[in-house]
C-alpha positions in Angstrom: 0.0 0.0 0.0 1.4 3.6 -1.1 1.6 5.9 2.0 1.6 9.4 -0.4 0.2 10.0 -4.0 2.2 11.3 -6.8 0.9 14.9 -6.8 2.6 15.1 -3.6 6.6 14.4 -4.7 7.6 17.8 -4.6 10.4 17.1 -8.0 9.8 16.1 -11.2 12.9 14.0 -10.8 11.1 11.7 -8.1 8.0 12.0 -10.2 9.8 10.6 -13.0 11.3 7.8 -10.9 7.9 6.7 -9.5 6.7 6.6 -12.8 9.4 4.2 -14.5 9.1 2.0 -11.4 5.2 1.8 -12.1 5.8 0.7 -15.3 8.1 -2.1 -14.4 5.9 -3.2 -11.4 2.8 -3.6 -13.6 0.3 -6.0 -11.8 2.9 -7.3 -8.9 4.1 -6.6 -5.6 7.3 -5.0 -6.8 10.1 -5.3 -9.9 12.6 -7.4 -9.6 16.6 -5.3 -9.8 16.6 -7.2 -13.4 13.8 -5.1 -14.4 15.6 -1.7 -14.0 17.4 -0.4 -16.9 19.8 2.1 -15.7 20.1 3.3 -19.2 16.9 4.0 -19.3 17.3 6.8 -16.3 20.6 7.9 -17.4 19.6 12.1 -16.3 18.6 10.7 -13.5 21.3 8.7 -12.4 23.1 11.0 -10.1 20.0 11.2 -7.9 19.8 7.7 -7.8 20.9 4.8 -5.5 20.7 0.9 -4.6 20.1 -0.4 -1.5 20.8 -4.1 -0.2 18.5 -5.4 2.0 20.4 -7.7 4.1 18.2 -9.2 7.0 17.3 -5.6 9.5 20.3 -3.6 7.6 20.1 -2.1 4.7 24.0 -1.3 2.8 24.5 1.4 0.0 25.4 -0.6 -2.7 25.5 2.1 -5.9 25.0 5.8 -4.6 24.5 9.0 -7.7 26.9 11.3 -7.7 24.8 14.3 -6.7 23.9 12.4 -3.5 27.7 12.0 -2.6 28.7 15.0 -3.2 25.5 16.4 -1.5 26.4 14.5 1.4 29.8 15.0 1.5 31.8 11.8 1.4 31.2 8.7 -0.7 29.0 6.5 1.3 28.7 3.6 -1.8 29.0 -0.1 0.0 27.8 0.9 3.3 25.7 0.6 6.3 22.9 3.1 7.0 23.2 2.5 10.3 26.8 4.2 9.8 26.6 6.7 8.7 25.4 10.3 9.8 21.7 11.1 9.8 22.0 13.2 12.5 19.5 12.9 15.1 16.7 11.4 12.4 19.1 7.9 12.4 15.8 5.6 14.0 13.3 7.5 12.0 14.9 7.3 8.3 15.7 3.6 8.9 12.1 2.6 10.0 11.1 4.2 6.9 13.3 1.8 4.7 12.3 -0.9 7.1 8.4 -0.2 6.6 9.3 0.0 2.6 10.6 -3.6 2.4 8.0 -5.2 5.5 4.8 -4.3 3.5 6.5 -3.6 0.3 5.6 -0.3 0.4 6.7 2.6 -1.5 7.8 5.0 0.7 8.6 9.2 0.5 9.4 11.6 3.0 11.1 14.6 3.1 14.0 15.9 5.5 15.8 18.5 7.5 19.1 17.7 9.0 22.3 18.9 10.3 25.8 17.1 9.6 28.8 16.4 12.0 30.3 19.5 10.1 27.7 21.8 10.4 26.2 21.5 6.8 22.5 22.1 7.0 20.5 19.9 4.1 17.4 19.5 3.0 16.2 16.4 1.2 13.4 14.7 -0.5 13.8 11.2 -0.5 11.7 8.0 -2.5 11.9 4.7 -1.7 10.7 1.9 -3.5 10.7 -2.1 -3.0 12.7 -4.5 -5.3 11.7 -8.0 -5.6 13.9 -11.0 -7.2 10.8 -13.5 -6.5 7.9 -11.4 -6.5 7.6 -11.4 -2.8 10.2 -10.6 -0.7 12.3 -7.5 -0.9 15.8 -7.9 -1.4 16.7 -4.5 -2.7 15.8 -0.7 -2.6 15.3 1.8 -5.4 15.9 5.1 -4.6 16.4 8.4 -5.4 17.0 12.1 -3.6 16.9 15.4 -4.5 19.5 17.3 -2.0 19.5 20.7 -1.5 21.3 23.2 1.1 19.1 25.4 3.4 19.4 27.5 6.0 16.8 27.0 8.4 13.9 30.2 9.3 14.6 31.3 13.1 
């Protein structure tokens, strides 16, 4: 069950990315990773990235360009659970967990401070990957990063 519609994605980026995985998903629970072309999302790519689901955790396995720099440091091959999130650590990672129990897609948008100070504001999609049609073994997402300075 979607939590959000599409008229609420706030970039036509994400839009676009919910759209393509529609079309792959067709009539079943989720696409397999076989399923997703990357050539097919080629301006898109940067804003993309692959996550493992490996039992509770969940590692980076390809990360866009635009999201590393973004973030500041390459974060490709691992753990969410390792990296900074800043104080929103449990929450972001129940959302990927709620994506892959009820193979949900999932989108939720984010304030948050780094280690270093950085202030970023992200929008963030989530959507289940199935090999056999049932269980989710891998993430699709993508993020649309941008620097902000918060109103006080």
């Amino acid at each position: 069950m979607t939590t959000f519609s599409e008229d609420q994605l706030d970039h036509e980026g994400l839009r676009r990315v919910y759209r393509y995985w529609l079309g792959k998903k067709r009539d079943r629970a989720a696409p397999s990773r076989a399923d997703i072309r990357p050539e097919e999302l080629v301006p898109l790519l940067p804003n993309i990235y692959l996550v493992d689901v490996e039992g509770p955790r969940f590692r980076l396995r390809l990360v866009g360009t635009e999201i590393v720099q973004e973030y500041g440091a390459e974060i490709t091959g691992r753990y969410l659970d390792e990296i900074d999130l800043d104080d929103h650590k449990a929450d972001i990672l129940h959302e990927y967990l709620h994506a892959t129990r009820d193979r949900a897609p999932q989108f939720h948008k984010w304030d948050y401070e780094k280690d270093d100070g950085r202030q970023l504001r992200y929008s963030r999609l989530i959507l289940p990957l199935s090999s056999d049609g049932q269980t989710v073994d891998k993430l699709l997402c993508a993020a649309f990063v941008r620097p902000f300075q918060p109103r006080f």
